[in-house]
C-alpha positions in Angstrom: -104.3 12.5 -74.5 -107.5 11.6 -75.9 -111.5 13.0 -75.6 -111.6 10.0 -73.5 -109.5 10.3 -70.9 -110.7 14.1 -70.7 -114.5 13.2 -70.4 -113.2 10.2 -67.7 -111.3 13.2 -66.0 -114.4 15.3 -65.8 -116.7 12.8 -64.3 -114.0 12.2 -61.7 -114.5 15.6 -60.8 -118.0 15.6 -60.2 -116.8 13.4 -57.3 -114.3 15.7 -56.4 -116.6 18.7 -56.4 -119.2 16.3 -54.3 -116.8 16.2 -51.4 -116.0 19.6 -51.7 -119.3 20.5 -50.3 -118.1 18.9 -46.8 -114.2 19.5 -47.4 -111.7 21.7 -48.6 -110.2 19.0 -50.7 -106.1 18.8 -50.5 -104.6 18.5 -54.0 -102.6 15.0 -53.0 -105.7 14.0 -52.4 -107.3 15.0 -55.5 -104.9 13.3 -57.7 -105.6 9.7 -55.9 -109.0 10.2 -56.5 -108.8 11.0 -60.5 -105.7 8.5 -60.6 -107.4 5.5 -58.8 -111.3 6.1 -59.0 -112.6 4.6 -62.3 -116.0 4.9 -64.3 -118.2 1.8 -65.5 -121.6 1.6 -66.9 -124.3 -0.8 -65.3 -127.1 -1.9 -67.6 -131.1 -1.9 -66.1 -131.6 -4.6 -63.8 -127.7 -5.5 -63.6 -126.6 -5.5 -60.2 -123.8 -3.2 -58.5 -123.9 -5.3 -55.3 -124.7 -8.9 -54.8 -124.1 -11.5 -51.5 -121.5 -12.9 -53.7 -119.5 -9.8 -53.7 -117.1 -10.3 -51.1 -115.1 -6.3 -50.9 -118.0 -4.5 -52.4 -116.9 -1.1 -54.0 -118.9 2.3 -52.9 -120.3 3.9 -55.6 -121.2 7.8 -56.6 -124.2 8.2 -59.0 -123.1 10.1 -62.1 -126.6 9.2 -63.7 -129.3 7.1 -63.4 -131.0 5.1 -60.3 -130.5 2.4 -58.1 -132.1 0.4 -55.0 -130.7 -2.2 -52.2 -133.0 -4.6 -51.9 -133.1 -7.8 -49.7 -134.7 -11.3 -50.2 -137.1 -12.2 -47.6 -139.4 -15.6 -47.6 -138.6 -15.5 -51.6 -139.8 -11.7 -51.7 -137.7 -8.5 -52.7 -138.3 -5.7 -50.0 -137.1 -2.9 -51.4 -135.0 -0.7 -48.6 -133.6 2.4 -49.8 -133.9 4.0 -53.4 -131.1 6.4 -54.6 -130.6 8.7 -57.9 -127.7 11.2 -59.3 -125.2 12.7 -56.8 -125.2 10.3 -54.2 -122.8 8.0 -52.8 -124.1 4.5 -52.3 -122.6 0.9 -51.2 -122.3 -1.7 -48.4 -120.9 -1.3 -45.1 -118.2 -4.5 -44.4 -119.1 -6.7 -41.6 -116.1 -7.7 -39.6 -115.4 -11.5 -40.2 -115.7 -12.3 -36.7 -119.1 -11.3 -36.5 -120.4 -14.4 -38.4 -122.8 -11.9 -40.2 -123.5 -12.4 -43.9 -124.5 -9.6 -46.0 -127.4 -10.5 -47.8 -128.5 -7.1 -49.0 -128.7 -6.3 -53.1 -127.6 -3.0 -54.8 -129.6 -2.9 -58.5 -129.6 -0.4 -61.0 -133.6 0.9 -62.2 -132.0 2.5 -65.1 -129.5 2.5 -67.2 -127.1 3.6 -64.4 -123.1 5.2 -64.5 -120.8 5.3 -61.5 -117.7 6.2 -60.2 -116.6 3.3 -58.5 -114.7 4.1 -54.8 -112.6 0.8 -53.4 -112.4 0.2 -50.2 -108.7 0.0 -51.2 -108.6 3.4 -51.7 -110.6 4.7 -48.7 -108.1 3.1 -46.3 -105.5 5.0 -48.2 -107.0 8.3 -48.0 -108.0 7.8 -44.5 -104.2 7.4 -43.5 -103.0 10.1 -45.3 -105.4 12.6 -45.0 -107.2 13.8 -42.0 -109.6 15.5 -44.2 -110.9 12.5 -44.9 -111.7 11.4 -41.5 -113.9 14.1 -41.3 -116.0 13.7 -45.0 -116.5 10.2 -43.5 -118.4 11.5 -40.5 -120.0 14.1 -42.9 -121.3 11.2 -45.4 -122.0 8.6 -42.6 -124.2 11.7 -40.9 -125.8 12.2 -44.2 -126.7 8.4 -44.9 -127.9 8.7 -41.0 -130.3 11.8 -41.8 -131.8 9.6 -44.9 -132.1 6.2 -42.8 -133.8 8.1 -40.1 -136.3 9.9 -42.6 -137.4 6.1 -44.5 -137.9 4.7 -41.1 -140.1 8.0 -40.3 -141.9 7.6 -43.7 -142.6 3.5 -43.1 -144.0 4.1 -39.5 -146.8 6.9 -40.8 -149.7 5.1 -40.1 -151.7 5.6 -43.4 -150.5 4.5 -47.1 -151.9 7.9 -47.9 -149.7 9.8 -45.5 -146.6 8.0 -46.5 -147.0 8.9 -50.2 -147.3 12.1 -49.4 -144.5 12.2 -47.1 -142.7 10.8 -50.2 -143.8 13.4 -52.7 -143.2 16.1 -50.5 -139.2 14.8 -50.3 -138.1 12.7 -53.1 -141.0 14.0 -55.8 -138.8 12.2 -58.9 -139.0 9.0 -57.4 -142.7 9.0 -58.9 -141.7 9.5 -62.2 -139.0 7.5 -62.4 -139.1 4.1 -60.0 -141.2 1.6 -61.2 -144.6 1.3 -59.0 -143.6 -2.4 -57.6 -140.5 -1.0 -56.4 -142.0 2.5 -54.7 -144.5 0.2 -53.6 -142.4 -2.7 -51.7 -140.2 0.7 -50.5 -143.2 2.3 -49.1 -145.2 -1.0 -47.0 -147.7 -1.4 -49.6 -149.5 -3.2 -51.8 -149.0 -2.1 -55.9 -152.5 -1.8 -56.0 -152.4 0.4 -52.8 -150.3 2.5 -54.3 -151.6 2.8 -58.0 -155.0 3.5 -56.7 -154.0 6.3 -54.6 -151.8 8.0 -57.0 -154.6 7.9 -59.2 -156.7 10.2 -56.7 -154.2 12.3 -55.9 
């Protein structure tokens, strides 16, 4: 086998070791991941999600950083921001519903993932009970963060809400641009710049 297949191995296994912090991870189970999980490289401003993606994938962040977005009255309103070692991706809206996704998943930097189908979540879900209960670990997880950006948008200050920022996600200053941060935290870029200045 060649370097290759090794390094595609080992990034596979930063997955694997991701879960095991909610799971003891069965074996079987470790051999669908490295067997049907693949790696793929999105350039800056290339998009992991789009409306037009009808099964979107989930993705874990080997490196680099992405945001969902959505368009609203011809304006991005940045909704969530997310960097390395995190799992990230689109619930599926039951075709019944009549409800259209219309959210955006876009990389800020060059960005590398392992890409999760929902293919291969239904299959591990069958077969392992394990990961019934990773899901509810995750989906507690992406609750805990959802509940902390509607706390930070409801502060009533723009002062209070970068600071509420800094205190939690401190690289998010250095590396999200300031339109982004700023559409992300209710603001103005000017807002923002200004205060960052002072403090």
């Amino acid at each position: 086998m060649n370097s290759d297949f090794f390094k595609e191995e080992d990034r596979k296994g930063m997955l694997i070791r991701y879960f095991q912090q909610y799971i003891d991870v069965p074996s079987k189970m470790k051999t669908y991941i490295l067997e049907d999980c693949s790696t793929k490289t999105f350039n800056k401003h290339k998009f992991l999600v789009s409306p037009l993606d009808l099964f979107p994938n989930v993705y874990f962040i080997l490196k680099g950083t992405v945001r969902g977005f959505v368009r609203n009255n011809g304006e991005e309103v940045t909704t969530w921001i997310s960097l390395e070692k995190n799992i990230v991706g689109l619930t599926l809206y039951p075709s019944s519903t009549g409800c259209e996704k219309t959210q955006y998943i876009q990389a800020l930097e060059e960005t590398e993932v392992i890409i999760i189908t929902y293919a291969l979540i239904e299959k591990l879900l069958s077969l392992f009970p394990e990961m019934s209960v990773l899901t509810r670990k995750l989906l507690w997880v992406q609750y805990q963060e959802a509940e902390e950006r509607n706390f930070i948008i409801r502060l009533s200050s723009a002062p209070k809400r970068i600071k509420r920022l800094k205190d939690t996600n401190p690289d998010f200053f250095t590396r999200i641009p300031l339109k982004y941060l700023a559409s992300f935290l209710g603001m103005r870029i000017e807002t923002l710049s200004r205060l960052r200045s002072k403090s």
